[in-house]
N, C-alpha and C positions, 0 to 999 in steps of 0.2 A: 435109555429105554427101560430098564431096569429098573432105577430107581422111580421111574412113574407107576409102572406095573405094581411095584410094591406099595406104591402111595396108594394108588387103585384101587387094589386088593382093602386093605383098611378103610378105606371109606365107602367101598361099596356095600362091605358089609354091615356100617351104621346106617347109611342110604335106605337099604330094606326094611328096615323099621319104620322107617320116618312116615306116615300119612298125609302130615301136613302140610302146606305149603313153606318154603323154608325164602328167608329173605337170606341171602346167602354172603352179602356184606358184611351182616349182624356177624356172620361165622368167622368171617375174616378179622374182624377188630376182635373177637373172642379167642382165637389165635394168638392173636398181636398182644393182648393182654396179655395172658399167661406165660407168653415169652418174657415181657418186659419183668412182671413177679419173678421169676426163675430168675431171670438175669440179676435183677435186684439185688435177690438173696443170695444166689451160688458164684457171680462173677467180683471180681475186682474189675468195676469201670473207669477207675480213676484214683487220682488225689484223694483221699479223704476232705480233705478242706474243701473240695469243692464239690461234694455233697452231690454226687450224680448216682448213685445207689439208691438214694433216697428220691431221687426228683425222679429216675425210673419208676420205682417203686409205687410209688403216688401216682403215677400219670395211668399205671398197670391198672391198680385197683379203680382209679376214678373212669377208665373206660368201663371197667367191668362191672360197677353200680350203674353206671347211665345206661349199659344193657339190660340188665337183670331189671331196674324200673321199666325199661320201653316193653318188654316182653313180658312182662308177670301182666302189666294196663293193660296191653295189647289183648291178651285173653281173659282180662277180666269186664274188659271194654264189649268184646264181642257175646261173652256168655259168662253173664253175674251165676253161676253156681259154684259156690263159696267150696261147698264139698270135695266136688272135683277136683277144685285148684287147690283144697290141702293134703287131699290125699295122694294127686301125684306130686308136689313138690315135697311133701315129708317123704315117702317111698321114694324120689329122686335125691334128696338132702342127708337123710338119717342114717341110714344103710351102712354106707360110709362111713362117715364120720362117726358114729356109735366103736364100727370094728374098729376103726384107729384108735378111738379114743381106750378101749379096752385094751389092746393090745401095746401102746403107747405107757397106760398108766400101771398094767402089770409088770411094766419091765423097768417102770421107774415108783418111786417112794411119794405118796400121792393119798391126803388127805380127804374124808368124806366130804367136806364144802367143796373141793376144787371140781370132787366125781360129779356132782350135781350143778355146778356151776359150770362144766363143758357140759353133761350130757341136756341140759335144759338151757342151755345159748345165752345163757345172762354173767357169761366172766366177763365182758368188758366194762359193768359197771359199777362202781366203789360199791364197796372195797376190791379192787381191779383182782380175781384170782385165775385171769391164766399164768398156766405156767410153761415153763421153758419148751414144752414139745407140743404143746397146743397155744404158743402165742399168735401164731396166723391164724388159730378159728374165730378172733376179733369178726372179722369180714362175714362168718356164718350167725355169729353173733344177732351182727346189724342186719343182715339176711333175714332171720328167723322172727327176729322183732318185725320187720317191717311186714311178712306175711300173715302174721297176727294181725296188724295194726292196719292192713287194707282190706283184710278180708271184713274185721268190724265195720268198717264203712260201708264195707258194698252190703254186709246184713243189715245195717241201721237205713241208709238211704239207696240202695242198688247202686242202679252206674252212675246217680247224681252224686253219690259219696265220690268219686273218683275225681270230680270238680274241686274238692277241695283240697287234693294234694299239691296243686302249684302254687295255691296260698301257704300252706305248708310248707314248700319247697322255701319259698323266699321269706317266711317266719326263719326257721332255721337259720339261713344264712344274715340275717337279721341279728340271731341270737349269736351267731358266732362272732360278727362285726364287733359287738357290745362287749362280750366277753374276752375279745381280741384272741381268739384260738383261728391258729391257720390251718391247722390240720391235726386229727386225735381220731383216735380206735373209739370214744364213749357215740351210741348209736344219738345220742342228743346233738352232737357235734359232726357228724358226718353223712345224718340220714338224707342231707339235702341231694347229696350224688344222685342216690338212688333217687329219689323224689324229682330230678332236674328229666333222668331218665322216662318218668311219668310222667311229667311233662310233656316231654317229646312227642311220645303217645298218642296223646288228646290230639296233637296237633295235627300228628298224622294224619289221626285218623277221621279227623272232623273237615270237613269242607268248606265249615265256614272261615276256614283258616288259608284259603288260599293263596291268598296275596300273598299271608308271610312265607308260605312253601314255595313260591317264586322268588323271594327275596332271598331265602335260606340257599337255595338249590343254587344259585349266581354269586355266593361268596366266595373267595378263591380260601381253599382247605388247605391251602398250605400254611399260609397265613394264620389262620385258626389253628393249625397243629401246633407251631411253634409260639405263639402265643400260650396254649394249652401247657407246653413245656415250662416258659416261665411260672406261669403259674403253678403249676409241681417244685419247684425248688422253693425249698424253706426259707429263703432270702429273700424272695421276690416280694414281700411284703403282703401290704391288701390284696397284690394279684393271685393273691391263695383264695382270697372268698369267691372268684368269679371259676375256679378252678371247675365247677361241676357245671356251669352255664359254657364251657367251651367245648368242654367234653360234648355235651348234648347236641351245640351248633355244628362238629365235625361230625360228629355221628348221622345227624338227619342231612346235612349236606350232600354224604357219600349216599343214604334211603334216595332222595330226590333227584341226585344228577349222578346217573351213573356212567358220564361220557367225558368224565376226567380220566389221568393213568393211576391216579389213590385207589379209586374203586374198583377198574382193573386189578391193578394188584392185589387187593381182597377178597378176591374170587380163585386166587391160586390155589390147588389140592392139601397143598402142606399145610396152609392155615385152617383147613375146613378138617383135615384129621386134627391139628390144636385145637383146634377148635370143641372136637366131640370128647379126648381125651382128659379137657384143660382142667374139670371137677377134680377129678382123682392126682392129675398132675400136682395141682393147689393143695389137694388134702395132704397124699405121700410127701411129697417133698419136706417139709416142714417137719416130719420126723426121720427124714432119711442123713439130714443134715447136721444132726445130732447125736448122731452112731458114728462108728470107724470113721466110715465112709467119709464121712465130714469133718476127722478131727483133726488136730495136728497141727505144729506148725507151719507158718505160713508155705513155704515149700514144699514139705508132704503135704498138708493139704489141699492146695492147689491139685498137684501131682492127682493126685484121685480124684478131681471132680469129674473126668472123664468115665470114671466107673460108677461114678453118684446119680449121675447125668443116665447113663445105659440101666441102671438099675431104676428110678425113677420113674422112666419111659415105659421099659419094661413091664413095671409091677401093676405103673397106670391104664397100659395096655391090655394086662390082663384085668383086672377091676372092671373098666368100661364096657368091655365088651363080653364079660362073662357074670360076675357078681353084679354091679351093677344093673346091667340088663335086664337080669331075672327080676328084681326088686320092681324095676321100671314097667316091666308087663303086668308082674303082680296087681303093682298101682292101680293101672289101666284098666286090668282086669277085675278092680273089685269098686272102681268108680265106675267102671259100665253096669255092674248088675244092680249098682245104690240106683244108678239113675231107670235104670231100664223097669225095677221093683215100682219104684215112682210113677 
Protein backbone atom coordinates (compact mmCIF):
# COMPACT_ATOMS: atom_id res chain seq x y z
CA UNK A 1 0.00 0.00 0.00
CA UNK A 2 2.75 2.27 0.54
CA UNK A 3 4.66 1.78 -2.06
CA UNK A 4 1.60 2.67 -4.49
CA UNK A 5 0.80 5.74 -2.42
CA UNK A 6 4.14 6.92 -3.13
CA UNK A 7 4.00 5.99 -6.86
CA UNK A 8 0.64 7.94 -6.72
CA UNK A 9 1.87 10.80 -5.15
CA UNK A 10 4.58 11.34 -8.28
CA UNK A 11 2.45 10.73 -10.90
CA UNK A 12 -0.31 12.52 -9.84
CA UNK A 13 1.53 15.47 -9.56
CA UNK A 14 2.69 15.27 -13.52
CA UNK A 15 -0.92 14.13 -14.26
CA UNK A 16 -1.97 17.93 -13.27
CA UNK A 17 -0.26 19.45 -15.91
CA UNK A 18 -1.08 17.26 -18.62
CA UNK A 19 -4.28 18.71 -20.90
CA UNK A 20 -3.90 16.45 -23.45
CA UNK A 21 -5.13 13.31 -24.12
CA UNK A 22 -2.35 10.90 -23.15
CA UNK A 23 -2.22 7.39 -24.98
CA UNK A 24 -0.96 5.76 -22.08
CA UNK A 25 0.88 2.59 -23.69
CA UNK A 26 3.12 5.30 -25.48
CA UNK A 27 4.18 5.81 -21.55
CA UNK A 28 4.59 2.30 -20.80
CA UNK A 29 7.18 1.55 -23.64
CA UNK A 30 8.78 5.07 -22.67
CA UNK A 31 9.44 3.45 -19.25
CA UNK A 32 10.54 0.30 -20.70
CA UNK A 33 12.94 2.19 -22.75
CA UNK A 34 14.77 4.03 -20.35
CA UNK A 35 15.02 0.98 -18.14
CA UNK A 36 16.54 -1.11 -20.85
CA UNK A 37 19.32 2.39 -21.49
CA UNK A 38 20.17 2.35 -17.62
CA UNK A 39 20.38 -1.24 -17.55
CA UNK A 40 22.62 -1.20 -20.70
CA UNK A 41 24.87 1.35 -19.28
CA UNK A 42 24.91 0.68 -15.38
CA UNK A 43 24.45 -3.22 -15.17
CA UNK A 44 26.64 -6.07 -16.02
CA UNK A 45 23.93 -8.50 -18.04
CA UNK A 46 26.10 -10.96 -19.05
CA UNK A 47 29.29 -12.49 -20.79
CA UNK A 48 30.74 -9.85 -22.66
CA UNK A 49 31.10 -12.12 -25.67
CA UNK A 50 27.64 -12.43 -25.85
CA UNK A 51 27.06 -8.92 -26.35
CA UNK A 52 23.58 -8.39 -24.46
CA UNK A 53 24.62 -4.75 -23.05
CA UNK A 54 24.55 -3.80 -26.35
CA UNK A 55 21.54 -5.69 -27.92
CA UNK A 56 19.65 -4.04 -24.43
CA UNK A 57 21.02 -0.92 -25.35
CA UNK A 58 19.83 -0.83 -28.99
CA UNK A 59 16.53 -2.31 -28.49
CA UNK A 60 16.18 0.75 -25.46
CA UNK A 61 16.94 3.50 -28.00
CA UNK A 62 15.18 1.95 -31.06
CA UNK A 63 11.77 1.82 -28.95
CA UNK A 64 12.46 5.33 -28.00
CA UNK A 65 12.97 6.84 -31.68
CA UNK A 66 9.85 4.86 -32.86
CA UNK A 67 8.14 7.07 -30.05
CA UNK A 68 9.64 10.29 -30.40
CA UNK A 69 8.60 9.89 -34.54
CA UNK A 70 4.98 8.59 -33.66
CA UNK A 71 4.52 11.66 -31.38
CA UNK A 72 6.49 14.68 -32.83
CA UNK A 73 3.84 13.19 -36.68
CA UNK A 74 1.15 12.91 -34.35
CA UNK A 75 1.05 16.73 -33.47
CA UNK A 76 2.36 17.84 -36.49
CA UNK A 77 -0.28 15.74 -38.38
CA UNK A 78 -3.16 17.37 -36.33
CA UNK A 79 -1.83 21.08 -36.31
CA UNK A 80 1.06 22.05 -38.97
CA UNK A 81 2.28 25.23 -36.74
CA UNK A 82 5.91 24.70 -37.07
CA UNK A 83 6.35 27.53 -34.13
CA UNK A 84 4.59 25.88 -31.51
CA UNK A 85 6.26 22.50 -32.14
CA UNK A 86 9.80 24.40 -31.80
CA UNK A 87 9.26 26.20 -29.25
CA UNK A 88 7.96 23.71 -27.00
CA UNK A 89 10.19 20.92 -27.91
CA UNK A 90 13.49 23.39 -27.60
CA UNK A 91 11.96 24.64 -24.07
CA UNK A 92 11.40 20.86 -23.38
CA UNK A 93 15.01 19.51 -25.03
CA UNK A 94 17.58 22.57 -24.16
CA UNK A 95 16.86 23.41 -20.68
CA UNK A 96 18.52 20.33 -19.73
CA UNK A 97 20.82 19.48 -21.54
CA UNK A 98 22.56 23.11 -22.03
CA UNK A 99 22.78 22.85 -17.58
CA UNK A 100 24.50 19.55 -18.04
CA UNK A 101 26.39 20.27 -20.63
CA UNK A 102 27.77 23.35 -18.68
CA UNK A 103 28.25 21.90 -15.79
CA UNK A 104 29.68 18.58 -17.15
CA UNK A 105 32.23 20.63 -19.21
CA UNK A 106 33.24 23.08 -16.33
CA UNK A 107 34.27 20.21 -14.34
CA UNK A 108 36.13 18.56 -17.29
CA UNK A 109 38.96 20.01 -19.82
CA UNK A 110 36.88 20.61 -22.94
CA UNK A 111 37.82 22.51 -26.09
CA UNK A 112 35.77 25.44 -28.06
CA UNK A 113 34.55 22.91 -31.11
CA UNK A 114 33.40 20.21 -28.66
CA UNK A 115 31.21 23.55 -26.58
CA UNK A 116 29.56 24.07 -29.78
CA UNK A 117 29.36 20.78 -31.08
CA UNK A 118 27.07 19.61 -27.85
CA UNK A 119 25.63 22.87 -27.28
CA UNK A 120 24.23 22.95 -31.37
CA UNK A 121 23.52 18.85 -31.46
CA UNK A 122 25.78 18.24 -34.52
CA UNK A 123 28.79 15.97 -32.33
CA UNK A 124 27.76 12.85 -34.07
CA UNK A 125 28.89 13.95 -37.25
CA UNK A 126 32.62 13.65 -38.72
CA UNK A 127 34.77 14.62 -37.45
CA UNK A 128 32.67 12.54 -34.43
CA UNK A 129 33.49 15.41 -31.25
CA UNK A 130 31.54 13.86 -28.46
CA UNK A 131 33.15 13.37 -25.62
CA UNK A 132 33.45 11.00 -22.71
CA UNK A 133 30.42 12.72 -20.62
CA UNK A 134 28.43 13.75 -23.36
CA UNK A 135 28.78 10.43 -25.62
CA UNK A 136 24.92 9.61 -24.94
CA UNK A 137 23.81 13.12 -26.47
CA UNK A 138 24.48 11.07 -29.94
CA UNK A 139 20.45 10.21 -29.51
CA UNK A 140 19.75 14.29 -28.91
CA UNK A 141 21.83 14.78 -31.56
CA UNK A 142 19.62 12.81 -34.15
CA UNK A 143 16.64 14.33 -32.14
CA UNK A 144 17.44 17.92 -32.81
CA UNK A 145 18.41 17.16 -36.58
CA UNK A 146 15.27 15.43 -37.13
CA UNK A 147 13.06 18.39 -35.62
CA UNK A 148 14.70 20.69 -38.03
CA UNK A 149 14.30 18.54 -40.79
CA UNK A 150 10.32 17.92 -40.23
CA UNK A 151 9.46 21.14 -39.36
CA UNK A 152 11.13 22.32 -43.09
CA UNK A 153 8.81 19.97 -44.67
CA UNK A 154 5.69 20.87 -43.02
CA UNK A 155 6.87 24.86 -43.87
CA UNK A 156 7.66 23.89 -47.57
CA UNK A 157 4.61 21.45 -48.18
CA UNK A 158 2.24 21.51 -44.60
CA UNK A 159 0.96 17.92 -43.71
CA UNK A 160 1.66 16.73 -47.44
CA UNK A 161 5.41 17.14 -46.41
CA UNK A 162 4.83 14.58 -43.70
CA UNK A 163 4.00 11.99 -46.77
CA UNK A 164 7.35 11.83 -47.55
CA UNK A 165 8.91 10.61 -44.45
CA UNK A 166 8.12 6.85 -45.05
CA UNK A 167 9.83 7.25 -48.46
CA UNK A 168 12.58 8.56 -46.31
CA UNK A 169 12.27 6.10 -43.90
CA UNK A 170 12.89 3.15 -46.38
CA UNK A 171 15.69 5.48 -48.35
CA UNK A 172 17.67 5.40 -45.27
CA UNK A 173 17.44 1.89 -44.61
CA UNK A 174 18.34 1.44 -48.27
CA UNK A 175 21.37 3.43 -47.66
CA UNK A 176 22.36 1.50 -44.68
CA UNK A 177 21.75 -2.13 -46.59
CA UNK A 178 24.42 -0.51 -49.38
CA UNK A 179 26.78 0.75 -47.01
CA UNK A 180 26.42 -2.52 -44.83
CA UNK A 181 26.12 -0.41 -41.37
CA UNK A 182 23.96 -2.28 -38.79
CA UNK A 183 23.81 0.09 -36.30
CA UNK A 184 25.78 3.86 -35.66
CA UNK A 185 25.06 7.12 -33.63
CA UNK A 186 25.81 9.26 -37.37
CA UNK A 187 21.92 10.71 -37.70
CA UNK A 188 22.47 9.57 -41.72
CA UNK A 189 22.51 5.96 -40.46
CA UNK A 190 19.99 5.81 -37.73
CA UNK A 191 17.27 8.50 -38.65
CA UNK A 192 15.11 5.63 -40.09
CA UNK A 193 14.05 4.62 -36.36
CA UNK A 194 12.71 7.73 -35.93
CA UNK A 195 11.33 7.96 -39.41
CA UNK A 196 9.72 4.08 -38.95
CA UNK A 197 8.08 5.88 -35.89
CA UNK A 198 6.52 8.57 -38.45
CA UNK A 199 5.43 6.16 -40.17
CA UNK A 200 3.39 4.55 -37.65
CA UNK A 201 1.75 7.91 -37.32
CA UNK A 202 0.30 8.28 -40.83
CA UNK A 203 -1.10 5.16 -40.29
CA UNK A 204 -2.62 5.77 -37.28
CA UNK A 205 -3.96 8.25 -37.96
CA UNK A 206 -5.36 7.90 -41.53
CA UNK A 207 -8.41 5.57 -42.23
CA UNK A 208 -7.59 4.87 -45.27
CA UNK A 209 -5.26 2.43 -43.65
CA UNK A 210 -7.62 0.29 -42.17
CA UNK A 211 -7.16 -3.05 -43.24
CA UNK A 212 -3.67 -2.80 -42.20
CA UNK A 213 -4.56 -1.68 -38.52
CA UNK A 214 -6.68 -5.00 -38.41
CA UNK A 215 -3.79 -6.94 -39.76
CA UNK A 216 -1.31 -5.06 -37.27
CA UNK A 217 -3.67 -5.30 -34.21
CA UNK A 218 -4.02 -9.59 -34.86
CA UNK A 219 -0.22 -10.17 -34.89
CA UNK A 220 0.85 -11.84 -31.76
CA UNK A 221 3.65 -9.13 -30.06
CA UNK A 222 5.43 -11.51 -28.53
CA UNK A 223 6.60 -12.89 -31.47
CA UNK A 224 7.57 -9.27 -32.73
CA UNK A 225 9.31 -8.53 -29.57
CA UNK A 226 11.55 -11.26 -29.75
CA UNK A 227 12.23 -10.88 -33.15
CA UNK A 228 12.74 -7.06 -32.28
CA UNK A 229 15.66 -8.56 -29.81
CA UNK A 230 17.41 -10.42 -32.49
CA UNK A 231 17.55 -7.78 -34.50
CA UNK A 232 19.24 -5.51 -31.55
CA UNK A 233 22.20 -7.91 -31.16
CA UNK A 234 25.09 -7.01 -33.50
CA UNK A 235 25.45 -10.63 -34.82
CA UNK A 236 22.10 -11.02 -35.97
CA UNK A 237 23.20 -9.94 -39.28
CA UNK A 238 20.78 -8.05 -42.05
CA UNK A 239 18.09 -8.51 -39.05
CA UNK A 240 19.81 -5.18 -37.96
CA UNK A 241 18.13 -3.25 -41.02
CA UNK A 242 14.60 -4.41 -40.13
CA UNK A 243 15.39 -3.38 -36.41
CA UNK A 244 13.20 0.05 -36.60
CA UNK A 245 10.28 -1.83 -38.79
CA UNK A 246 9.73 -4.26 -35.60
CA UNK A 247 10.03 -1.61 -33.30
CA UNK A 248 7.15 0.34 -35.08
CA UNK A 249 4.88 -3.24 -35.63
CA UNK A 250 5.08 -3.75 -31.56
CA UNK A 251 4.52 -0.45 -30.77
CA UNK A 252 1.22 0.06 -32.98
CA UNK A 253 0.14 -3.54 -32.04
CA UNK A 254 -0.05 -2.66 -28.23
CA UNK A 255 -1.94 1.45 -29.90
CA UNK A 256 -4.51 -1.09 -31.61
CA UNK A 257 -5.18 -4.12 -29.46
CA UNK A 258 -5.17 -3.30 -26.04
CA UNK A 259 -6.80 -6.83 -24.87
CA UNK A 260 -3.40 -8.63 -24.69
CA UNK A 261 -1.40 -9.00 -20.95
CA UNK A 262 1.78 -6.64 -23.06
CA UNK A 263 -0.51 -3.82 -23.08
CA UNK A 264 -1.90 -4.44 -19.67
CA UNK A 265 1.42 -4.41 -18.31
CA UNK A 266 2.11 -0.82 -19.93
CA UNK A 267 -0.41 0.72 -18.27
CA UNK A 268 1.23 -0.02 -14.69
CA UNK A 269 2.13 3.34 -12.52
CA UNK A 270 5.85 2.71 -12.27
CA UNK A 271 6.27 2.82 -16.00
CA UNK A 272 4.06 5.98 -16.38
CA UNK A 273 6.38 7.71 -13.40
CA UNK A 274 9.59 6.25 -16.02
CA UNK A 275 8.10 7.26 -18.10
CA UNK A 276 7.60 11.31 -17.15
CA UNK A 277 11.14 11.14 -15.44
CA UNK A 278 12.96 9.04 -18.40
CA UNK A 279 14.34 12.83 -20.30
CA UNK A 280 16.31 13.80 -17.22
CA UNK A 281 16.98 10.11 -16.23
CA UNK A 282 18.87 9.86 -20.04
CA UNK A 283 20.45 13.18 -19.58
CA UNK A 284 21.84 12.67 -15.63
CA UNK A 285 22.82 9.37 -15.96
CA UNK A 286 25.43 9.56 -18.50
CA UNK A 287 27.51 12.05 -16.41
CA UNK A 288 26.84 10.45 -13.10
CA UNK A 289 28.65 7.33 -14.37
CA UNK A 290 31.71 9.10 -14.90
CA UNK A 291 32.20 10.51 -11.19
CA UNK A 292 33.01 8.47 -7.98
CA UNK A 293 29.96 7.13 -8.14
CA UNK A 294 30.78 5.16 -11.28
CA UNK A 295 34.36 4.46 -10.90
CA UNK A 296 36.39 1.76 -9.60
CA UNK A 297 37.09 -1.48 -10.08
CA UNK A 298 35.13 -3.92 -10.96
CA UNK A 299 34.04 -4.70 -7.32
CA UNK A 300 33.81 -1.17 -5.82
CA UNK A 301 32.25 -0.25 -8.70
CA UNK A 302 29.52 -2.41 -8.84
CA UNK A 303 29.38 -2.08 -4.90
CA UNK A 304 28.13 1.68 -5.57
CA UNK A 305 25.80 1.43 -8.28
CA UNK A 306 23.10 1.21 -5.69
CA UNK A 307 24.09 4.87 -4.63
CA UNK A 308 24.50 5.93 -8.61
CA UNK A 309 21.09 4.38 -9.20
CA UNK A 310 19.46 6.52 -5.87
CA UNK A 311 21.36 9.61 -6.89
CA UNK A 312 20.17 9.44 -10.50
CA UNK A 313 16.66 8.94 -9.69
CA UNK A 314 16.88 11.36 -7.15
CA UNK A 315 18.42 14.31 -9.19
CA UNK A 316 16.01 13.23 -12.10
CA UNK A 317 13.27 13.56 -9.83
CA UNK A 318 14.03 16.73 -8.87
CA UNK A 319 14.74 18.18 -12.73
CA UNK A 320 11.33 16.98 -13.95
CA UNK A 321 9.33 18.00 -11.78
CA UNK A 322 10.83 21.36 -10.65
CA UNK A 323 13.56 22.82 -13.38
CA UNK A 324 12.22 21.33 -16.03
CA UNK A 325 8.66 22.24 -15.45
CA UNK A 326 9.19 25.72 -15.15
CA UNK A 327 11.04 25.84 -18.72
CA UNK A 328 8.04 23.55 -19.92
CA UNK A 329 5.14 26.09 -18.93
CA UNK A 330 7.39 28.92 -20.07
CA UNK A 331 7.36 27.17 -23.49
CA UNK A 332 3.57 26.92 -23.44
CA UNK A 333 3.37 30.08 -22.29
CA UNK A 334 5.05 31.95 -24.82
CA UNK A 335 3.64 29.72 -27.87
CA UNK A 336 0.14 30.80 -26.58
CA UNK A 337 0.67 34.47 -26.67
CA UNK A 338 2.82 33.94 -30.45
CA UNK A 339 -0.26 32.22 -31.54
CA UNK A 340 -3.10 34.10 -29.70
CA UNK A 341 -0.93 37.67 -31.16
CA UNK A 342 -1.72 36.00 -34.66
Amino acid sequence: MKINGILEFFCSAFRQNIKSQHIHVLDGWRGLSILFVLAAHLLPLGEKKWQINFTIGALGMSLFFILSGFLITNFLYKKQNIVDFLIRRFFRILPLAWLYIFIAFSLNSVDQSQWLAQLFFYGNWPPMQLTKVTSHFWSLCVEVQFYIMVTLFVFLFRKRGLLVLPLLCLAITWYRIDQQVHIAINTYYRLDEILAGCTLSLIYNNEIFSNLKKVLSKINPYLIFLLLVVSCHPESGGMNYLRPYFSAILIGITLLNNKNYLSYFLNIKVLYYLATVSYALYVIHGGLRHTWLGDGDTLVKYAKRPLLFLATFFLAHISTFYYEKYFIKLGHTISNKINNHD
